[in-house]
Every structure is written in structure tokens, then in C-alpha cells.
C-alpha positions in Angstrom: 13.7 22.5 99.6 15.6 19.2 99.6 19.4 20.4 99.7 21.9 19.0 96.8 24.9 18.6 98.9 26.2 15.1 99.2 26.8 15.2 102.5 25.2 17.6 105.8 21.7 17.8 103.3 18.0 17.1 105.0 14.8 17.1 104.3 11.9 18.7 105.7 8.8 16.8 105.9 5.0 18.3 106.5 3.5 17.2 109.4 -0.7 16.7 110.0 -1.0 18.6 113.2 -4.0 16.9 114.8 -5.2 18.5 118.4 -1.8 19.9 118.6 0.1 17.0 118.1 2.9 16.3 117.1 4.1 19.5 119.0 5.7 20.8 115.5 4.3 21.3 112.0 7.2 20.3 110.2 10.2 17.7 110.6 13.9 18.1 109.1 15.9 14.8 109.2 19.2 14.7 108.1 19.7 12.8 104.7 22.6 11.7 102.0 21.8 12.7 98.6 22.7 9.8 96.2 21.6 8.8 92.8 18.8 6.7 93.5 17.1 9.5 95.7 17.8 10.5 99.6 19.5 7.9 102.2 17.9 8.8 105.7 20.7 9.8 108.5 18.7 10.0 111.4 15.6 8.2 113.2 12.6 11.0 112.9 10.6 12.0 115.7 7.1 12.2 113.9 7.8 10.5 110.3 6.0 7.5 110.2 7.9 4.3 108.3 11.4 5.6 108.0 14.3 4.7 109.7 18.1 4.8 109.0 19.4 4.1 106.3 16.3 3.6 104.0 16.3 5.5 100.5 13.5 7.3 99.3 11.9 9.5 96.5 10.2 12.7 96.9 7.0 12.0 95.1 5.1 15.4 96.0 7.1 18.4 97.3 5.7 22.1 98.3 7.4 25.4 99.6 10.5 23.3 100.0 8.5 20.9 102.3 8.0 16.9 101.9 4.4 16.2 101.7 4.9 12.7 100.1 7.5 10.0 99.6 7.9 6.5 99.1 10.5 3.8 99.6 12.9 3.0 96.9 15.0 0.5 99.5 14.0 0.4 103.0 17.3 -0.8 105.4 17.3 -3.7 108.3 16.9 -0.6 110.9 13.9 0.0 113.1 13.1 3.2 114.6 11.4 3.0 117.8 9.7 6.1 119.9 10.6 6.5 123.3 8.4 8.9 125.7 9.8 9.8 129.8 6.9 10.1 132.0 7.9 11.5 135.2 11.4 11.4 136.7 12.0 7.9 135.2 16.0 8.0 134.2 16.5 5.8 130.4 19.7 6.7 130.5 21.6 3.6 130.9 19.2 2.0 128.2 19.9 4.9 125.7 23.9 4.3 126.5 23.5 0.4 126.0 22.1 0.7 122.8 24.4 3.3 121.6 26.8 0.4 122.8 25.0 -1.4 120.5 25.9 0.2 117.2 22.3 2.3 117.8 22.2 6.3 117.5 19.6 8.3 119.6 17.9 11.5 118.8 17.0 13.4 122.0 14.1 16.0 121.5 15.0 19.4 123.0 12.8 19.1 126.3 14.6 16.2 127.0 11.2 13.8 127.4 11.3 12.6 123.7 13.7 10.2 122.0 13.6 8.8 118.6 15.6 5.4 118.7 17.4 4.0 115.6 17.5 0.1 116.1 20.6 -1.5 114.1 19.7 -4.6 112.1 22.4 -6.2 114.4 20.1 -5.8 117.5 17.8 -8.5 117.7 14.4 -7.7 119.1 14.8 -10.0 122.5 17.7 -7.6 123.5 16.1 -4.7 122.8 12.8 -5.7 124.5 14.9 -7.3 127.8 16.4 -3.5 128.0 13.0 -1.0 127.0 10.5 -3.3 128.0 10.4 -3.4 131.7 9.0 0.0 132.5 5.8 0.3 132.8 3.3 2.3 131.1 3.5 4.7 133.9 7.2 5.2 133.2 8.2 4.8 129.7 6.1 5.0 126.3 7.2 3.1 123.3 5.7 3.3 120.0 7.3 1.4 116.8 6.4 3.9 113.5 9.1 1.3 111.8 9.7 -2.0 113.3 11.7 -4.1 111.0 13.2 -7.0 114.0 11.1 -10.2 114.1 
């Protein structure tokens, strides 16, 4: 159940577990209450469209879990989904775009990373920094990609 504390609330969101991924059945992102509905804190690891900073509406909650929502404002931040494959070290990328005014949510086995992209990042930069591994090394996915 969505928490009714201004501050320190989250959400928990249902996740379709297909072929056992993702790797959890349920998500819990970090979240403002406000008037209007619930300001996202933090990039999700599975929730597909959200990204910091966006305010949404629970349309369709059950057993204190999200199963639907939809956008009341969506913010200028993009989250982008980072996979390590292998040995390959991100960690000068992750620490230049936390220089960046970007936050970085490390899933516990350390392999996973959900990236939150600040509108004041433009899409060049980020590519000139994430986009030269290859396939091999580094996956990237972009659930909400809001740079042109």
C-alpha cells in the first residue's frame, strides 16, 4: 500500500514475470507524496516509462501493490538500463554521470544499474561515455528516453 508520508514513502509496482524475468515479482521505488499524486525519487529497475521526477496516479491498485498508473506530468529525465557482462568495470562512467547531476541505482548483485539521466545531460555526452562498449561488455536498454 502506497505510504502517506510526505517524504521516505514508495510504491510497489507488480511486475509480469515472463520466463523468469525480471528476476523479482514486484518493484518498490521510492516516491514523494504530493497533491497531484506520487513524484518518482528513483530510476526503476523493471518499470517501464518512469523516470525521476515524473508524477503519477495510481489508477488500479491490489494487496498494496501497483498494477496500473499513468502519467499526470512526466519530467525532462530519462532512465536508461545498464547490464555488466563479464568483468567489464562502468565504474568511471557511473561516477561521471553522477558528476553530472545523475543518480544510479545499483542492483544487489552488482551486474544491474538503473541510470537516471538529468534533463541537463544531453544525449551526445551520454552516448560518447556508455556507448563505446560493445555488446559483449555492456547492455543498454532505454524503458524512458526523453534526450533527443
Amino acid at each position: 500500500m502506497p505510504s502517506n508520508a510526505t517524504t521516505g514513502a514508495s510504491l510497489t509496482f507488480r511486475l509480469d514475470v515472463d520466463d523468469g524475468w525480471p528476476p523479482v515479482a514486484a518493484e518498490v521505488i521510492s516516491c514523494i507524496r504530493e497533491a497531484a499524486g506520487y513524484r518518482i525519487g528513483a530510476a526503476p529497475f523493471f518499470v517501464k516509462g518512469l523516470s525521476v521526477g515524473d508524477v503519477i496516479e495510481i489508477v488500479d491498485e491490489e494487496n498494496g501493490q501497483v498494477w496500473a498508473w499513468k502519467h499526470i506530468s512526466k519530467s525532462g529525465h530519462s532512465t536508461v538500463w545498464a547490464g555488466r557482462i563479464g568483468d567489464t568495470d562502468v565504474r568511471a562512467e557511473l561516477d561521471w554521470l553522477m558528476d553530472c547531476g545523475g543518480r544510479v541505482e545499483a542492483f544487489p548483485d552488482g551486474r544491474m544499474f538503473a541510470l537516471d539521466v538529468p534533463p541537463s545531460l544531453d544525449a551526445a555526452s551520454f552516448d560518447a561515455h556508455f556507448g563505446g562498449f560493445s555488446d559483449t561488455e555492456l547492455a543498454l536498454a532505454y524503458p524512458s528516453w526523453r534526450h533527443d
